[in-house]
N, C-alpha and C positions, 0 to 999 in steps of 0.2 A: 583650584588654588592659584594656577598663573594668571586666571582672568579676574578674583580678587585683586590680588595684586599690582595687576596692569591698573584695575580703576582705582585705589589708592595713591598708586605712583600719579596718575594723572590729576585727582586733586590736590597732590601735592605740589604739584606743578602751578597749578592756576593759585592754589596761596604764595606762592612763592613770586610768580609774576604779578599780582598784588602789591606783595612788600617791594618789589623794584621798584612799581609807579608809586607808592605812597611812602619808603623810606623804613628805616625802624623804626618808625614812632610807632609805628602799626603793632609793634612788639609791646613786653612787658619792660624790658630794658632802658635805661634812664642814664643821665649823666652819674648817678653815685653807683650805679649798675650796669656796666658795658659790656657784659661776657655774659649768658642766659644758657638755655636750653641748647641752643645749634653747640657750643663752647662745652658744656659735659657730655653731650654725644659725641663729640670730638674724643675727648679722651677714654669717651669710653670705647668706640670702636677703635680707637688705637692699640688698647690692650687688647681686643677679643683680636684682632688680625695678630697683632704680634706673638701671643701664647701659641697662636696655630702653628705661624712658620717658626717655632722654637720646637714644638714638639715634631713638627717634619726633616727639619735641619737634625735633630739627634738622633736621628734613625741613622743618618748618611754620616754624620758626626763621630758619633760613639759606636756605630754598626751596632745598633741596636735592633737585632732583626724583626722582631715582633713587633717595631713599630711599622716596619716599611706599609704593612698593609691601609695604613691611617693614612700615612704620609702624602697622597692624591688627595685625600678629601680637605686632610688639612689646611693644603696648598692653597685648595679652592677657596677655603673657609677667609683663610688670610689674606687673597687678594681681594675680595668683595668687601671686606670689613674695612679695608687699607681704603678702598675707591669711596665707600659711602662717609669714610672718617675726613677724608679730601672733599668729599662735595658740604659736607656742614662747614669747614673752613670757608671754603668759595662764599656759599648762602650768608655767613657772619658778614662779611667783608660788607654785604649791603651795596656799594658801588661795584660791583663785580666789573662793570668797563674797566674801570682803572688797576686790574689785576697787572696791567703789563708792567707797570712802575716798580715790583718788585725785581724784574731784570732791570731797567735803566736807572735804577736810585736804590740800590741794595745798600742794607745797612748789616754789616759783618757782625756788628757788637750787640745784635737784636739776636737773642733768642729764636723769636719768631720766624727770622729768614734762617737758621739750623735749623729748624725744624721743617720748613720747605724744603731745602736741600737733602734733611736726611731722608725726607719720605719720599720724596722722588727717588733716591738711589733705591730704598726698599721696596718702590712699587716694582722698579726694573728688573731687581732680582726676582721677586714674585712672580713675574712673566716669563723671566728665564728658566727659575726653574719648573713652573710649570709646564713651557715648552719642551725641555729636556725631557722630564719625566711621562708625558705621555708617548713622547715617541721612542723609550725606553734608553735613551742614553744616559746608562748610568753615571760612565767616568765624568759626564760633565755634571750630574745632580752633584757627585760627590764635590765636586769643583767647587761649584756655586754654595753647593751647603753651609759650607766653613767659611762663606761671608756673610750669607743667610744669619745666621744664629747672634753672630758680635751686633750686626744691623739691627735682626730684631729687638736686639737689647739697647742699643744706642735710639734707637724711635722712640721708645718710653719714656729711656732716659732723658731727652733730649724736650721731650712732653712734659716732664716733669719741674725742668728746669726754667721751661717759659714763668714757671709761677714761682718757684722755689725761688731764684733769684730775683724776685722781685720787695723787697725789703720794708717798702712803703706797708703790705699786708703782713700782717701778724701772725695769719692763720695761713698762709701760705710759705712763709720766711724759715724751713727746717729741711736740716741735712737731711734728712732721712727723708724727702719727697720724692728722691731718685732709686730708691731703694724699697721705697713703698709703692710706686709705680710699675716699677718691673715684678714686683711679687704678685701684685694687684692681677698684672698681663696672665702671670704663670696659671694662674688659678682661674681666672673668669678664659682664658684662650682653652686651656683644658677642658674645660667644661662646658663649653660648646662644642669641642671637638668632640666630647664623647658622645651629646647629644644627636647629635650627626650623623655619628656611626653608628649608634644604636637602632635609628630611625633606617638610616641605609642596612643593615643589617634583616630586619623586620621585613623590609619589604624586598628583600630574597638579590641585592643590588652590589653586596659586599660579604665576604666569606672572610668573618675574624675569627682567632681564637679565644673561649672564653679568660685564659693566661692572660692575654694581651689586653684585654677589657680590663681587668681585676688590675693588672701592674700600673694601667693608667686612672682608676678609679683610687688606687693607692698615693698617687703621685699628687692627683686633686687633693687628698685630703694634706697631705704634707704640706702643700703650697698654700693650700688653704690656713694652715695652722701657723707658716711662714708670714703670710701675710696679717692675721691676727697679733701674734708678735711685733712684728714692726706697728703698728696701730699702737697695742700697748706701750711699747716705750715709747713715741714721742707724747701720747697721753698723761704719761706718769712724768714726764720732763717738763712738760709744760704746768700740768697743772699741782705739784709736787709744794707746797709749802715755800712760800716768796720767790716761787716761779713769776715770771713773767707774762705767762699763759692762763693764769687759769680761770680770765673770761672765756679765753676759747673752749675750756673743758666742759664753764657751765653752758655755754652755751648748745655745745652738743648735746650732754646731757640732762641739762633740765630747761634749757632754751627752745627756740623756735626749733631748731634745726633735729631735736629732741626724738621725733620720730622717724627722721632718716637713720640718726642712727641705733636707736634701740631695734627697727627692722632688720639693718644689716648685721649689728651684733651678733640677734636670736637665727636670719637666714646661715648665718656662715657657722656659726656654732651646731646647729642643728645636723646642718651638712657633714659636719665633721662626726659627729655621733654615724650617721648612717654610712658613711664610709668606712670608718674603722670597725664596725662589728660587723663581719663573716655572715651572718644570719640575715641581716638588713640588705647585704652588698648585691640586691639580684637586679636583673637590668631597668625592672621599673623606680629599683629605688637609686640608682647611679641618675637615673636621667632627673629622676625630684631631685636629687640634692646636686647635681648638678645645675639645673633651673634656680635652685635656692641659691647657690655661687654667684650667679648671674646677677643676681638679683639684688645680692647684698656689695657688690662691687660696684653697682649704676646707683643705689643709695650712697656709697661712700662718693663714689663723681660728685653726686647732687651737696654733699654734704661741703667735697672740697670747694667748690665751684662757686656757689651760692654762701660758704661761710667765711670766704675772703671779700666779701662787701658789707658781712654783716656787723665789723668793728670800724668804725672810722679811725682811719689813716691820718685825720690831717682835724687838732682842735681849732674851729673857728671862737670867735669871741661873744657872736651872737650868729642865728640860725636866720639867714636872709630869707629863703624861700624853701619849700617842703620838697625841690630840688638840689639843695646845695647840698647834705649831709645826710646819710644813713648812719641810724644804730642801732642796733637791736633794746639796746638795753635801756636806752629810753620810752622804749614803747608806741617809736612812730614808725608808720607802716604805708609805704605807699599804695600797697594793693587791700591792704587788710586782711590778707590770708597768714593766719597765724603768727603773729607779729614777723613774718619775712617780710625783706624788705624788695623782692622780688616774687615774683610767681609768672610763670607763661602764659600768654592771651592763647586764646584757640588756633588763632593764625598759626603761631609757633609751634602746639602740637599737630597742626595740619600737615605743615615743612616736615617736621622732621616725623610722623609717620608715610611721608613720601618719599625718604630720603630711606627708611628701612625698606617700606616695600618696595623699590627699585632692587634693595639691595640682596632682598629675600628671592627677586625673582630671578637676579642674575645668577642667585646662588643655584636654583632651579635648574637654569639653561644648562648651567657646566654639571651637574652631579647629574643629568639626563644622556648628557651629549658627551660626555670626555667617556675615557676610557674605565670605569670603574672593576671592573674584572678582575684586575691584576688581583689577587692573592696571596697572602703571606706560606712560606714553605711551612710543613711540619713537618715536624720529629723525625 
């Protein structure tokens, strides 16, 4: 599996020094489409890192005992997720030399630089604590925990706000972006974290209780249901009768955008049936409907991502070139894939499955090599 992924990571690399010598255009990406595929991996590994170090931090938070024994894995889960969510930043940027000018020409009032600031303070802590906790010092995990957890949650938040406060986007322009993001983190971070454990479990690497499995398989489904919730009410606000929104509603729902989200609807609903009934809850069925979480959270990324270009921001008088304006509801398509007005060129799925498998294998090295032993007490 690491030699998989070694030669993924390295085609990922020779696409990616590709797009440095030939630019973006190599991409699907366009002037009425600036943000693509590297930009919803972006937030999607934001939230799988963040959900992990929220459920490690409440172990040492809440002296939650029965988590402590996840607490290692999660660590790990959350610093590889935080590194590969950093490197599709990098990869975006496109000019990568000129990365330095974010220290010599910071702009305070940019989103964009919060959100460089706050993930570097959260990668630190990521390191710290997982330095602490392998070489068992607890009084400092506890330390660090209780800045861990507000972090984790200002990361998201802070993700959320790059789009939320941008006013130009219609489909991006709602309170609830920051609140839908961190619900988003709680449920899709959970649920790799249980994936993880259960695989570490199996292969005789981690000694859980099955208490502990079932309280976090419980927790997925509540966050899950949290996050459903928020969906519904800004859907019902927007598209609610001489609402303001309710291109955006059609356009999820009966628009292009239509099967991202009828996917994640039926993945995260699905999920929640197999969680909440006792009879379902066995370990192969946490890890499906955890998989289905996953799954219907990187459809909502796609959904968000891809459905803030699909309304034009700005009416021209007349349509210069099949560059100037995207809109869905006209029926012009620059790639022709179901009337999106983006879609990823292969280059872009090349990058970013080199940017997982780097991230897959990092995850490797530390669940092989760190100390996984450690135990939770019983009874």
């Amino acid at each position: 599996l690491a030699a998989i992924l070694a030669a993924v990571t390295a085609v990922g690399v020779g696409c990616w020094v590709y797009q440095l010598i030939f630019g973006l255009t190599v991409t699907g990406m366009n002037n009425g489409t600036s943000w693509g595929l590297y930009i919803t991996n972006f937030m999607f590994f934001v939230g799988l890192s963040a959900g992990g170090l929220i459920v490690a931090s409440s172990a040492s938070v809440f002296h939650i005992t029965k988590f402590k024994a996840v607490a290692l894995p999660a660590i790990i889960l959350s610093t590889v997720c935080i590194c590969a969510a950093g490197m599709f930043v990098l990869i975006d940027l496109g000019g990568i030399q000129r990365v330095w000018r974010i220290l010599t020409g910071p702009n305070p009032t940019s989103p964009l630089l919060w959100d460089v600031c706050v993930i570097t303070c959260y990668l630190i802590i990521n390191v710290l604590y997982l330095v602490f906790m392998t070489r068992g010092n607890q009084h400092a995990v506890s330390i660090v925990s209780r800045f861990a957890l507000p972090c984790a949650i200002l990361v998201h938040s802070v993700t959320a706000w790059i789009f939320g406060l941008q006013q130009a986007h219609e489909f991006w322009h709602t309170a609830l972006m920051g609140p839908w993001f961190v619900a988003s983190a709680l449920d899709c971070g959970t649920a790799l974290v249980l994936i993880v454990v259960i695989a570490l479990q199996k292969a005789g690497r981690l000694t859980i209780e099955r208490s502990s499995m079932v309280n976090l398989a419980k927790m997925l489904a509540v966050f899950t249901c949290v996050d459903l919730y928020f969906f519904a009410c800004d859907l019902l606000t927007s598209g609610f009768p001489g609402g303001e929104g309710a291109n955006v509603v059609a356009m999820l729902v009966t628009g292009p955008l239509a099967p991202f989200f009828w996917t994640q609807i039926a993945c995260m609903v699905l999920a929640c049936v197999i969680l909440f009934v006792p009879r379902l809850r066995t370990k192969g069925g946490v890890v499906f409907a955890s998989a289905l979480v996953i799954a219907g959270v990187f459809c909502k990324r796609c959904e968000i991502l891809v459905g803030g270009f699909q309304i034009p921001n700005i009416e021209f008088a007349d349509v210069a070139n099949r560059m100037t304006i995207t809109n869905w509801e006209s029926g012009m398509s620059l790639f022709g894939y179901q009337g999106l007005v983006y879609w990823p060129t292969p280059l872009e799925f090349g990058v970013a499955l080199g940017v997982v498998a780097l991230g897959g294998f990092l995850l490797l090295l530390g669940l092989k090599y760190l100390p996984l032993h450690l135990t939770e007490k019983t009874a």
